[in-house]
C-alpha positions as CSV (number, residue, x, y, z in Angstrom):
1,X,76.0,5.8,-163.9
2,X,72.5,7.4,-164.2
3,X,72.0,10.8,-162.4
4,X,69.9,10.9,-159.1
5,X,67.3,13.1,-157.9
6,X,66.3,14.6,-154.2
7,X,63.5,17.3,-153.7
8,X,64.6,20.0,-151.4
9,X,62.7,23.1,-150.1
10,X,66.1,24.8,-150.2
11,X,67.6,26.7,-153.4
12,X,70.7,24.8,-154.6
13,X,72.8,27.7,-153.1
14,X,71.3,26.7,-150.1
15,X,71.8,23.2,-150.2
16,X,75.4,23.8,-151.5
17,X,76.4,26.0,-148.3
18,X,75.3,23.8,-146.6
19,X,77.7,21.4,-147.7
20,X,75.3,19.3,-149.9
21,X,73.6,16.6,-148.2
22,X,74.5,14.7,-145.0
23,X,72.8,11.7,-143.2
24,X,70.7,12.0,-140.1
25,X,73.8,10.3,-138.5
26,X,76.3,10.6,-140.9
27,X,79.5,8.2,-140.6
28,X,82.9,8.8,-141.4
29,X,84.1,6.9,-144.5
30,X,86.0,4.0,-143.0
31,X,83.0,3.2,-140.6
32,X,80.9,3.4,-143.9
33,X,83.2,0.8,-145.7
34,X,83.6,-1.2,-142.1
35,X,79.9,-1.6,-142.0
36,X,79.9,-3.1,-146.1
37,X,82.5,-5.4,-144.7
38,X,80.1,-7.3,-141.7
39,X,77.3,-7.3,-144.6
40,X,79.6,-9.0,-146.9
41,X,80.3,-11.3,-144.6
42,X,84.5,-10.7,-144.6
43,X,84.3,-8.7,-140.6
44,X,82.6,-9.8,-137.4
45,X,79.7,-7.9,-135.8
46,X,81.6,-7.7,-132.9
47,X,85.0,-5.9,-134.6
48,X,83.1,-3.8,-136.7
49,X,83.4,0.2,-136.3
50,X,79.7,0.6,-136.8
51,X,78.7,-1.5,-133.5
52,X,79.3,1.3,-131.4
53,X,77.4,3.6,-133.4
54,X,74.7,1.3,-133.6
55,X,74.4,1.0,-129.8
56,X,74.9,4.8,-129.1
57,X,71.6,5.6,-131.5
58,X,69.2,2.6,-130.8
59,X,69.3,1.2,-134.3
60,X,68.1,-1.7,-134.5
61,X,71.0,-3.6,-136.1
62,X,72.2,-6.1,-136.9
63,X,68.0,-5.9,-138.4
64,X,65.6,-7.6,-136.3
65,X,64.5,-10.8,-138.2
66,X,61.4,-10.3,-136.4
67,X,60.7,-7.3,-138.3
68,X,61.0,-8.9,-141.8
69,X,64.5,-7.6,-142.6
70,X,66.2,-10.4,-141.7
71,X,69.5,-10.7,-140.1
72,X,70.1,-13.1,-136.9
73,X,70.5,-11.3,-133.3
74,X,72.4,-14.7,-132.3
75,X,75.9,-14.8,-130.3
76,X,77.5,-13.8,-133.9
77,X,75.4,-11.7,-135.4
78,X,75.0,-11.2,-139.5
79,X,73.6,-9.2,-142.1
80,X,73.4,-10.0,-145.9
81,X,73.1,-7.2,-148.5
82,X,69.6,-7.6,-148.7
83,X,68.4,-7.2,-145.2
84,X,70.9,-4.6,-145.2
85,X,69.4,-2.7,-147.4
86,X,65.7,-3.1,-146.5
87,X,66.8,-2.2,-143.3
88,X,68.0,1.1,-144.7
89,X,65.1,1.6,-146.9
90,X,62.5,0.8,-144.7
91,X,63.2,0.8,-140.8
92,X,61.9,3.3,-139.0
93,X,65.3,4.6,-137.7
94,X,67.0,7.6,-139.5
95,X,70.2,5.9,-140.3
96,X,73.2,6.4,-141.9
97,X,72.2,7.2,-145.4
98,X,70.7,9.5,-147.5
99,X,67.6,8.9,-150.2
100,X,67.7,9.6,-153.9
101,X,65.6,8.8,-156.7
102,X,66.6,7.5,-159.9
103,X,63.8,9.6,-162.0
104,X,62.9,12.8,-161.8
105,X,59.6,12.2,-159.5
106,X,61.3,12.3,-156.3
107,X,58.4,13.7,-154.1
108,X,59.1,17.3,-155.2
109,X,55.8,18.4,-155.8
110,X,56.5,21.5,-153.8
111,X,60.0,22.1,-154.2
112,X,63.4,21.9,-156.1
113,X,64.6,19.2,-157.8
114,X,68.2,18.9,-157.6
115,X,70.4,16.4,-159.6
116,X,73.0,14.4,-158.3
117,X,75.7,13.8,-160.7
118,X,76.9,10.1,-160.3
119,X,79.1,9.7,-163.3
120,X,81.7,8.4,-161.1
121,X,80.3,5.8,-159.6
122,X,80.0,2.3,-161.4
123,X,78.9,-1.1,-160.2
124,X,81.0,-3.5,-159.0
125,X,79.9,-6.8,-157.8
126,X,80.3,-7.8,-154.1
127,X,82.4,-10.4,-154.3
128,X,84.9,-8.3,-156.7
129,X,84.9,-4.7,-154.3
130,X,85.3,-6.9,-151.0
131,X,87.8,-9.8,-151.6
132,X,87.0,-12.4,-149.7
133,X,83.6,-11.9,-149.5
134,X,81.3,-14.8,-150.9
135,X,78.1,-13.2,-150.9
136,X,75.5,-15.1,-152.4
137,X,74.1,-12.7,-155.2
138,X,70.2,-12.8,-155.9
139,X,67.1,-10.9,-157.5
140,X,66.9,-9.0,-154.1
141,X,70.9,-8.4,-153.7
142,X,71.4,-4.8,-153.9
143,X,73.3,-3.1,-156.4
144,X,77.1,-1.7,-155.0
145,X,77.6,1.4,-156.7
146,X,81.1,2.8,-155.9
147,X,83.5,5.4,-157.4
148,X,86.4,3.0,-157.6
149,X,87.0,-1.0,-158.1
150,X,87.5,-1.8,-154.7
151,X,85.4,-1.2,-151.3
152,X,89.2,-0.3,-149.6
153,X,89.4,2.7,-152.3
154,X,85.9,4.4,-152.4
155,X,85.0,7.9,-151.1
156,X,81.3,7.4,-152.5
157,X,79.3,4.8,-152.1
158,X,75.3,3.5,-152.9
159,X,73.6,1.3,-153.0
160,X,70.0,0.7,-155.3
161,X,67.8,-1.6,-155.6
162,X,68.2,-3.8,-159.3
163,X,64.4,-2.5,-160.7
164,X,65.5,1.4,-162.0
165,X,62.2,2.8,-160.2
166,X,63.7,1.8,-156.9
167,X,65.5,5.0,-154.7
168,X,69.6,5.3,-154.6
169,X,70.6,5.3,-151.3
170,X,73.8,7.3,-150.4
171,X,76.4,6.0,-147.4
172,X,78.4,8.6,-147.6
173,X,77.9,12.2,-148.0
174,X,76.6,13.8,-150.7
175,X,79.3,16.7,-151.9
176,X,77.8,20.4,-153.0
177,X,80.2,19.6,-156.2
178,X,77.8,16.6,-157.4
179,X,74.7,18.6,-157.2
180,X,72.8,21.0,-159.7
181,X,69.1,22.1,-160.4
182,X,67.5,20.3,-162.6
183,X,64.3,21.6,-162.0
184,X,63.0,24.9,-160.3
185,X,59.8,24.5,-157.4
């Protein structure tokens, strides 16, 4: 996979002492893969380790289908890929995932450009990473990017949009050892 790209006011030591990058409200691995399993359609709303999470922060999740994302806030409540990831991209909470470009203009004007090294991570299509998930795949279905064949095995996993201008979106953390400058503010 294509590199990825984040602006940061920080130097890359910085950044990497840090830890790399986090989300606003970052969630442990299984809840990550948890969450992909109610989108896919394979886990209820109601068993799934992200609910709570969703109700301590406010989010707005399952996505209000009044806000355009669609979704249903019925008695069982669901979430396909893509209102899933409009939701990520473009609500107005600060959810659990972190923003990266696929090109080099990432909003850096001002500062670094760092690159995220993505070499591991492939797509794999729904239906193949969560077995026994029928997810109906379309022009707006999110790419699944993962570092392994199966949801059940990833440590890393993305998700981007299927036009190559579109951001990389991160559900899990983004390690110190993926990142390098690639170009100084």
């Amino acid at each position: 996979m294509d590199p990825a790209y984040r602006a940061d006011k920080r130097t890359l030591d910085e950044v990497k002492k840090a830890g790399g990058y986090k989300a606003w409200y970052p969630i442990p691995i299984a809840v990550a893969r948890d969450l992909l399993l109610f989108v896919a359609g394979t886990k209820s709303w109601a068993d799934c380790a992200f609910k709570p999470l969703a109700e301590k922060w406010r989010f707005d999740f399952p996505p209000s289908p009044l806000k355009g994302f669609g979704g249903t806030k019925s008695a069982t409540p669901t979430c396909n890929p893509e209102a899933f990831h409009e939701w990520v991209i473009r609500s107005g909470d600060r959810g659990p995932s972190i923003s990266t470009a696929t090109t080099e203009d990432c909003g850096g004007k001002s500062g670094n450009i760092l690159l995220v090294d993505c070499a591991d991570l492939a797509e794999v299509a729904w239906n193949t990473a969560v077995p026994g998930a029928n997810v109906k795949v379309t022009a707006r279905t999110p790419l699944l990017l993962l570092n392994a064949p199966l949801l059940a095995d990833a440590t890393a996993i993305a998700l981007q949009a299927k036009t190559a201008a579109e951001e990389r979106t991160f559900l899990t953390a983004i390690e110190a050892s993926r990142l390098s400058l690639h170009k100084a503010a």
